[in-house]
Backbone as numpy.savetxt, mean C-alpha at the origin, in Angstrom:
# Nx Ny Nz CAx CAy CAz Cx Cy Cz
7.40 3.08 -5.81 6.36 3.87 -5.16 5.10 3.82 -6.00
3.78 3.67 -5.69 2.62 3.51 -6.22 1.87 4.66 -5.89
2.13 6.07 -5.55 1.45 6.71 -6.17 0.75 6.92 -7.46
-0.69 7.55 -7.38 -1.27 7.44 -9.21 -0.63 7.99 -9.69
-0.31 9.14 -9.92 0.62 9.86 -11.17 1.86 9.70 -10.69
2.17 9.74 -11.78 3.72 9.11 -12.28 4.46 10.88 -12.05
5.44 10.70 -10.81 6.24 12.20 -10.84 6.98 12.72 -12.21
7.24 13.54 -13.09 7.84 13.82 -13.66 9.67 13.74 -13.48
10.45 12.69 -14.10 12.12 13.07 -13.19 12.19 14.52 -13.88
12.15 15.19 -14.26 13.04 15.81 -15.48 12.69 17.63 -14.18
11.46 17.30 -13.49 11.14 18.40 -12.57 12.20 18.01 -11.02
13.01 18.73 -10.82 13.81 18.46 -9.57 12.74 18.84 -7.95
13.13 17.74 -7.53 12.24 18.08 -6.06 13.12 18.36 -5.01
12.50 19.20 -4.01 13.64 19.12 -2.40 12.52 18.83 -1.72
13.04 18.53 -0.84 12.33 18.21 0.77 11.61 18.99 1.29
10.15 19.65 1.65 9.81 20.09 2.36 9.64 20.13 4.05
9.35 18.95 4.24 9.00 18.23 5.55 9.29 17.00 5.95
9.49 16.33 6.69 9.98 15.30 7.07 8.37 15.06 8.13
7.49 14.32 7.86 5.97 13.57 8.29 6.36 12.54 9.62
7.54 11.96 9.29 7.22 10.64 9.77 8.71 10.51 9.96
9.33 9.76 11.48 10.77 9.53 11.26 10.39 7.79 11.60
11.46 7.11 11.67 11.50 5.47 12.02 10.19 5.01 13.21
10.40 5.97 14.41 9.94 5.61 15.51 8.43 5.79 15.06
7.81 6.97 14.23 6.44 6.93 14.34 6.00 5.84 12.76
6.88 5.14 12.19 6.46 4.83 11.47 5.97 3.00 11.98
6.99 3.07 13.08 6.72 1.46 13.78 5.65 1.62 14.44
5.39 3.09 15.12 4.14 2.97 15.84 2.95 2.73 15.09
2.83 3.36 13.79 1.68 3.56 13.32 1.18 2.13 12.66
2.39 1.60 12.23 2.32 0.14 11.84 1.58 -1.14 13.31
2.50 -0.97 13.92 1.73 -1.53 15.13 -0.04 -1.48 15.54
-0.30 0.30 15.42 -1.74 0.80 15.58 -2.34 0.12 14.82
-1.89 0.14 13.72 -2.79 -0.45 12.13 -3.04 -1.96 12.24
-2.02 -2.49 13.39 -2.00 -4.19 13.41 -3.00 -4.40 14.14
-3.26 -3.68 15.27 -4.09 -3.69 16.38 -5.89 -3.20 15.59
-5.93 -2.35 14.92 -7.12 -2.58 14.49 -7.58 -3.34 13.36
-6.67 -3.87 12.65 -7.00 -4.75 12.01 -7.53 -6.03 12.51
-6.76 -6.58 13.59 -7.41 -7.15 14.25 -8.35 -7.01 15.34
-8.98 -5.76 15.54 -9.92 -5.51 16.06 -11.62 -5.91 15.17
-10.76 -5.19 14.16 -12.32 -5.23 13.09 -12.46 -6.76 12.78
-11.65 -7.97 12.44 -11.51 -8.98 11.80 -11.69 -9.72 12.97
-11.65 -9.48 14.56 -11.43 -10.51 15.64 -10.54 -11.55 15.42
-10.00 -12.25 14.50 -8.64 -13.19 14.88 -7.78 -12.97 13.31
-6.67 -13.47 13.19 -5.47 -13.61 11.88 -6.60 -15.00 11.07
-7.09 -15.23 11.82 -7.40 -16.31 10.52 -8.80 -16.20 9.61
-7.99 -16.62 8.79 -9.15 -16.19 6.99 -8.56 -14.73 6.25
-7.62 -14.56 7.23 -7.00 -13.37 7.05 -5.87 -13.53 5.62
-5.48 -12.28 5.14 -4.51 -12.34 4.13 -4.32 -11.03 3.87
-3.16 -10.49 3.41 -2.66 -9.40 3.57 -1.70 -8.96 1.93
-1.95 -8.24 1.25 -1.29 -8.07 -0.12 -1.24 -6.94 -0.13
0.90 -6.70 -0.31 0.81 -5.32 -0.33 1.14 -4.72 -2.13
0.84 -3.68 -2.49 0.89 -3.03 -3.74 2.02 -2.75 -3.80
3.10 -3.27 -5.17 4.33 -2.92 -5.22 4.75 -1.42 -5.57
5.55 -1.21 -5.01 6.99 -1.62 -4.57 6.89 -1.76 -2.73
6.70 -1.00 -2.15 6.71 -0.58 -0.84 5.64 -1.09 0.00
4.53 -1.13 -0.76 2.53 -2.03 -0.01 3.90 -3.38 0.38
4.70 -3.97 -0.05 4.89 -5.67 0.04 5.61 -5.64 0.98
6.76 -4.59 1.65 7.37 -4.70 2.78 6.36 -4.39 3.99
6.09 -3.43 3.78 4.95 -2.76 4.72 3.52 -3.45 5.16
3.10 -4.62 4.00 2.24 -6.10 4.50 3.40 -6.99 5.28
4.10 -7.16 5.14 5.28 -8.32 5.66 5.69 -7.38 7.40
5.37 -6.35 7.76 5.51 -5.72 8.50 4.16 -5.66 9.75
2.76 -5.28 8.67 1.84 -5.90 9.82 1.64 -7.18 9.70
2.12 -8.02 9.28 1.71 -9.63 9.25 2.31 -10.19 10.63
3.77 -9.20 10.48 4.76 -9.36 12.08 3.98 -9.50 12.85
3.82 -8.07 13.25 2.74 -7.35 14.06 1.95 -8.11 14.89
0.69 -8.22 13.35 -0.54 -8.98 14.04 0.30 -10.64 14.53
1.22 -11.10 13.87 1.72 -12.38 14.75 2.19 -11.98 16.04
2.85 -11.18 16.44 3.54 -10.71 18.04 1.93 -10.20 18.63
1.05 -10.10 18.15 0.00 -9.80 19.17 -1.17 -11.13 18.96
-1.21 -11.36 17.88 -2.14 -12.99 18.20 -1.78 -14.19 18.01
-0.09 -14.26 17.92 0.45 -15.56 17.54 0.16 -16.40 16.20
-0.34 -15.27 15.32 -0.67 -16.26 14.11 -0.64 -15.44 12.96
0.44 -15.82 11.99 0.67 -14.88 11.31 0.17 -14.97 9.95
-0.88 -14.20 9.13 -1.38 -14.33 8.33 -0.41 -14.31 6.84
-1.00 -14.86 5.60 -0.02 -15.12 4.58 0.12 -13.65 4.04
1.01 -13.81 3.60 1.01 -12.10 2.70 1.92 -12.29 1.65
1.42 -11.45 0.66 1.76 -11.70 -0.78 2.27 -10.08 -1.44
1.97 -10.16 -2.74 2.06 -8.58 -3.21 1.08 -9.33 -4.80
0.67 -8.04 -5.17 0.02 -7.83 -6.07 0.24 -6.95 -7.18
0.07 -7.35 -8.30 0.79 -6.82 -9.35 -0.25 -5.74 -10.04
-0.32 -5.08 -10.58 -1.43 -4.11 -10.62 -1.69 -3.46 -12.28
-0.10 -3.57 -12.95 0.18 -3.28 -13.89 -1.09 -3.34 -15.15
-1.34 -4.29 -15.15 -2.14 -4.69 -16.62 -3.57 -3.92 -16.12
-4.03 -3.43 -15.15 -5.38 -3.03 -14.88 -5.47 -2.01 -14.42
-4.07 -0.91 -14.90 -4.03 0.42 -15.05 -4.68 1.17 -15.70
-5.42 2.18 -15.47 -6.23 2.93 -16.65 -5.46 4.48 -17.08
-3.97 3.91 -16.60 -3.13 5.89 -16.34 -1.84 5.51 -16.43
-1.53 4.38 -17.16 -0.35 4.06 -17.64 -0.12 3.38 -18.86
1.09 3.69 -19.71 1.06 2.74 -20.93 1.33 0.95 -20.98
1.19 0.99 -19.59 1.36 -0.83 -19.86 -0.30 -1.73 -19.67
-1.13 -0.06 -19.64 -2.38 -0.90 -19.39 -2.72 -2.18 -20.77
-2.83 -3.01 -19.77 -3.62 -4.37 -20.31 -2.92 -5.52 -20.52
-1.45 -5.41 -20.13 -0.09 -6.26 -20.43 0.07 -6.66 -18.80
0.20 -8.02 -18.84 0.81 -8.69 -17.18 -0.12 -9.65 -17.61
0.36 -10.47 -16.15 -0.02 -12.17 -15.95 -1.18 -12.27 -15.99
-1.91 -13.20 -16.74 -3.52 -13.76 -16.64 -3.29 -14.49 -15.54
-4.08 -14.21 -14.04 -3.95 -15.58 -13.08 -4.95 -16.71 -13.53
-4.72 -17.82 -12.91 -5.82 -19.07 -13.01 -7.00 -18.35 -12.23
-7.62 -18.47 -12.75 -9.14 -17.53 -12.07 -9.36 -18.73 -10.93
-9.85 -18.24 -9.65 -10.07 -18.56 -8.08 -8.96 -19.46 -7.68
-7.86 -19.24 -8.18 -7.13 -19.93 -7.40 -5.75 -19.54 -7.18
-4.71 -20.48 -6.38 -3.28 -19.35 -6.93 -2.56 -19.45 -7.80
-1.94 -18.87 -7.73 -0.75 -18.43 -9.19 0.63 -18.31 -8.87
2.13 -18.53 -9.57 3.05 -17.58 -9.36 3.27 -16.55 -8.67
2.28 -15.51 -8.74 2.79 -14.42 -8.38 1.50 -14.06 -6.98
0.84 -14.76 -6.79 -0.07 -15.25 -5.76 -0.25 -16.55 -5.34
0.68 -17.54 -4.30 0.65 -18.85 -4.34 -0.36 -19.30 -3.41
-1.25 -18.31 -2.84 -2.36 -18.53 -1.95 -3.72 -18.38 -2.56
-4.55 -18.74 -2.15 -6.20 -19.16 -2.63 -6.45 -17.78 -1.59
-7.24 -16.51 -2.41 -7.82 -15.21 -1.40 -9.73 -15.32 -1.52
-10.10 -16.72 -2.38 -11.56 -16.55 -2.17 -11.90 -17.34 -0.75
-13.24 -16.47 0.00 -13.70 -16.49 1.23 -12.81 -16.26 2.06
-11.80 -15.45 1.68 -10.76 -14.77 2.87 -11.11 -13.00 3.29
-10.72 -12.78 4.41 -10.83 -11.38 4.55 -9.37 -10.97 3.77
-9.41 -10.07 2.92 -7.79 -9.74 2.23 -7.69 -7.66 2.42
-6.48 -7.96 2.92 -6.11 -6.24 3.40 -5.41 -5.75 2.29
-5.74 -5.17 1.64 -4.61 -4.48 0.54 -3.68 -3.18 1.17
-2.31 -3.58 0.91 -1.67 -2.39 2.12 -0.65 -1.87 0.99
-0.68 -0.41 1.08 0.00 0.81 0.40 0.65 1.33 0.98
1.67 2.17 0.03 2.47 3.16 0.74 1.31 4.39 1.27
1.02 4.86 0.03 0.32 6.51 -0.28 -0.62 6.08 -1.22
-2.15 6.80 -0.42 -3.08 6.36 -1.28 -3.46 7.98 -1.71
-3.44 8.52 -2.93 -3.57 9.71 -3.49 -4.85 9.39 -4.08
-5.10 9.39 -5.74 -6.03 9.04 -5.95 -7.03 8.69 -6.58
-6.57 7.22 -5.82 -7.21 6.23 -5.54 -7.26 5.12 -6.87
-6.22 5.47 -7.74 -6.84 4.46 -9.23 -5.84 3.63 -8.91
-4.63 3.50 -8.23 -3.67 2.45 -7.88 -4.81 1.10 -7.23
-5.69 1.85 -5.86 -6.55 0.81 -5.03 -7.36 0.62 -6.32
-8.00 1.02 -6.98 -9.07 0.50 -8.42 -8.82 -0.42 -8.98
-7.30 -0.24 -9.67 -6.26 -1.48 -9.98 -6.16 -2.89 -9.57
-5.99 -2.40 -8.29 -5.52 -3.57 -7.15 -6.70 -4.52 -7.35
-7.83 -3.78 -7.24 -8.99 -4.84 -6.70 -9.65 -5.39 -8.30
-9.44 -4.89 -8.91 -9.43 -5.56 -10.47 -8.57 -6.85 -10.24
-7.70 -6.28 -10.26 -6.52 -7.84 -10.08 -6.92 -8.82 -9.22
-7.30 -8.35 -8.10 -7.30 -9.42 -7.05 -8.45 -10.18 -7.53
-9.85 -9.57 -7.95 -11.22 -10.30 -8.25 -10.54 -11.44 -9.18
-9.57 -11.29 -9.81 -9.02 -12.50 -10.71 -8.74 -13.32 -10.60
-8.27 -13.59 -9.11 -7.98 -14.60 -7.97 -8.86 -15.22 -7.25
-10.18 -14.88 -7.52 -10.99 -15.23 -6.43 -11.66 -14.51 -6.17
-13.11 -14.67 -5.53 -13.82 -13.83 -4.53 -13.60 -13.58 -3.45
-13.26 -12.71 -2.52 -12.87 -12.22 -1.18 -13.89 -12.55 -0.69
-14.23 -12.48 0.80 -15.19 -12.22 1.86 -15.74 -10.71 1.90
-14.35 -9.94 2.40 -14.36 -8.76 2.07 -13.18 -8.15 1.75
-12.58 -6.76 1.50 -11.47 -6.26 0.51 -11.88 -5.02 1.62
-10.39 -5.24 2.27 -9.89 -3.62 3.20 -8.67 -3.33 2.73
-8.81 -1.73 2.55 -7.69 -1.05 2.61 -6.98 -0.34 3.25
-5.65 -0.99 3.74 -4.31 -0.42 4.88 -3.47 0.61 4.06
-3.38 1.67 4.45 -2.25 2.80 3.68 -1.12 3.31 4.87
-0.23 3.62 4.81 0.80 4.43 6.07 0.54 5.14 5.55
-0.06 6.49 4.32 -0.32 7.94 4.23 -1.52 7.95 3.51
-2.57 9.03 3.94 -3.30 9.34 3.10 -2.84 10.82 2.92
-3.10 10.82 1.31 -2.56 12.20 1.63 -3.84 13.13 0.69
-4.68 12.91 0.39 -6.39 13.20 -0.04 -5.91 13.02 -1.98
-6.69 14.04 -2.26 -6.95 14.60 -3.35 -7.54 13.24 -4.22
-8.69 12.62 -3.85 -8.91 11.42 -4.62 -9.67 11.63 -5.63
-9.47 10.80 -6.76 -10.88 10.91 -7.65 -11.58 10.33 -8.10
-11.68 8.56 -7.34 -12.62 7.78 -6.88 -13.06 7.42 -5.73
-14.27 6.80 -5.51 -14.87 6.81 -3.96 -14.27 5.87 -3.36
-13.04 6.59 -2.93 -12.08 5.13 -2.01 -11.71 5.81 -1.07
-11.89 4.87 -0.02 -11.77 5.21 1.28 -11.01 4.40 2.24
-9.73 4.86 2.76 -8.47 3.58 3.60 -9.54 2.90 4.99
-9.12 1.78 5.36 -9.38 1.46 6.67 -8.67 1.68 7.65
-8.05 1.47 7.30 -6.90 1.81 8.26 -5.62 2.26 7.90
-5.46 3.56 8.73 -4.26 4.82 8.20 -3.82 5.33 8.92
-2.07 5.27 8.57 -1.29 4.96 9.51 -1.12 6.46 10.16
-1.28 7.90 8.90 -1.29 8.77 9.07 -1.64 9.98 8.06
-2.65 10.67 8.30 -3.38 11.79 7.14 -2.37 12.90 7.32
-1.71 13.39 5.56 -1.18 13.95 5.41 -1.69 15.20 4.23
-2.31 16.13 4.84 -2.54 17.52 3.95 -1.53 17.70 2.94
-2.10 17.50 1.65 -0.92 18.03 0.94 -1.78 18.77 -0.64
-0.36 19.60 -1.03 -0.96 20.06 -2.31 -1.15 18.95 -3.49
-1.72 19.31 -4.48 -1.28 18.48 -5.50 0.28 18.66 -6.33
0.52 19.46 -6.04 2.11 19.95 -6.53 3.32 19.03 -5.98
2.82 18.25 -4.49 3.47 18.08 -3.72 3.58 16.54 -3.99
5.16 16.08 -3.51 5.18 14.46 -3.45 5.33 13.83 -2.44
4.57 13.09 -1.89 4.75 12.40 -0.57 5.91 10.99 -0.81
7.09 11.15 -0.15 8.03 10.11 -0.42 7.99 9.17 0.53
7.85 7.82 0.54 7.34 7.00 1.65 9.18 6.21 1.87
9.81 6.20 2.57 11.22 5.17 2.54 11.10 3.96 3.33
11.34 2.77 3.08 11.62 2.15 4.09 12.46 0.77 4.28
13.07 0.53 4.92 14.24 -0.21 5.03 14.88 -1.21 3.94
13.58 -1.79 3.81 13.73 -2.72 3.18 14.37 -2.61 2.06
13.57 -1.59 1.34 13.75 -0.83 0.09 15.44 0.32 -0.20
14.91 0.71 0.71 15.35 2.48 0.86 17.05 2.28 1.59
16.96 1.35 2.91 17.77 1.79 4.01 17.58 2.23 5.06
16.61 3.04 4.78 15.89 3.75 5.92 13.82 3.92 6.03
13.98 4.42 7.24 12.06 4.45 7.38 12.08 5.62 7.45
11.14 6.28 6.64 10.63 7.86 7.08 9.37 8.40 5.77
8.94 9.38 6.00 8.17 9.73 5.12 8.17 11.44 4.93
8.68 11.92 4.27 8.86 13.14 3.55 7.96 13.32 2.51
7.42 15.01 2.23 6.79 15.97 2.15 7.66 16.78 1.01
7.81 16.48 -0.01 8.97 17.34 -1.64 8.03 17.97 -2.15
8.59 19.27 -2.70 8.25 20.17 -3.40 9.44 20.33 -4.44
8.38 21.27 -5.93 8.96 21.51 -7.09 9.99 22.76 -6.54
11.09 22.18 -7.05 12.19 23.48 -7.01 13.72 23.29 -6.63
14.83 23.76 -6.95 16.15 23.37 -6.42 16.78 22.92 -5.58
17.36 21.65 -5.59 17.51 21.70 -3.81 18.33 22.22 -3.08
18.14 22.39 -2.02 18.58 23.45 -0.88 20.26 22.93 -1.16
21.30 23.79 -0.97 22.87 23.87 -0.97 23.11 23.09 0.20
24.16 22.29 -0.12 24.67 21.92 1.24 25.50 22.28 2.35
């Protein structure tokens, strides 16, 4: 999960809410495919990188998408973010890419491409800061959009999603848990709070 702050384990969480079950999470994915290609008019020049752990299923998901609606399915990758953290101890450690071109862990060329960076939960906002550090390493974009399935606010840089799958009010106390298949087993998105969990 790529939320900015790192949850504490040692604080036990329960469930508050359940946001999102399977069905609205395909819808919202779908919505998100459909304006992506609204704003971009076709998949091509297109490229799609999702932020690990969960951004990489969830790009591989609208890449579907936009292929079942324009027959052409754009490349999608994931992006490593690690070394261009400014809120973790591994800042400055990870892969040097070949500057403008691809790499290992990017085997596609993203200069003069439109590139979507897609998240679980964009809180705030130094994960997307990250991202686009990294990516400039690769290349110059055309332009750099950002896809999230939650916003859930409290940011504290001027970043702003393009497309979102769904705005979620929350405290800062609160953890937005994103699941999904790939990963998890299951799709859903839950709403945890600090405190014991409920008996069974």
């Amino acid at each position: 999960m790529s939320q900015d702050r790192a949850r504490d384990p040692a604080i036990p969480m329960r469930e508050k809410a359940r946001v999102m079950d399977a069905d609205a999470v395909r819808r919202a994915t779908v919505r998100m495919a459909h304006e992506i290609l609204e704003r971009n008019k076709t998949a091509e020049h297109l490229v799609l990188l999702g932020i690990p752990s969960r951004g990489v299923p969830l790009a591989g998901r609208l890449a579907a998408a936009i292929e079942a609606i324009e027959g052409s399915r754009p490349p999608v990758g994931g992006l490593d973010t690690a070394r261009h953290r400014d809120d973790r101890p591994n800042h400055g450690r990870g892969e040097t890419p070949r500057a403008g071109g691809p790499s290992a862990a990017l085997p596609f060329a993203v200069a003069g491409h439109h590139v979507v960076l897609v998240d679980d939960v964009l809180f705030t906002g130094r994960t997307v800061r990250a991202a686009m550090d990294a990516l400039i390493e690769f290349g110059r974009p055309a332009t750099i959009q950002l896809a999230v399935l939650v916003d859930r606010g409290h940011r504290e840089l001027p970043i702003r999603p393009d497309y979102v799958g769904k705005n979620v009010p929350t405290s800062a106390r609160e953890h937005v848990r994103v699941r999904v298949s790939e990963v998890d087993g299951r799709d859903e998105v839950v709403i945890e709070e600090p405190g014991e969990p409920a008996p069974p």
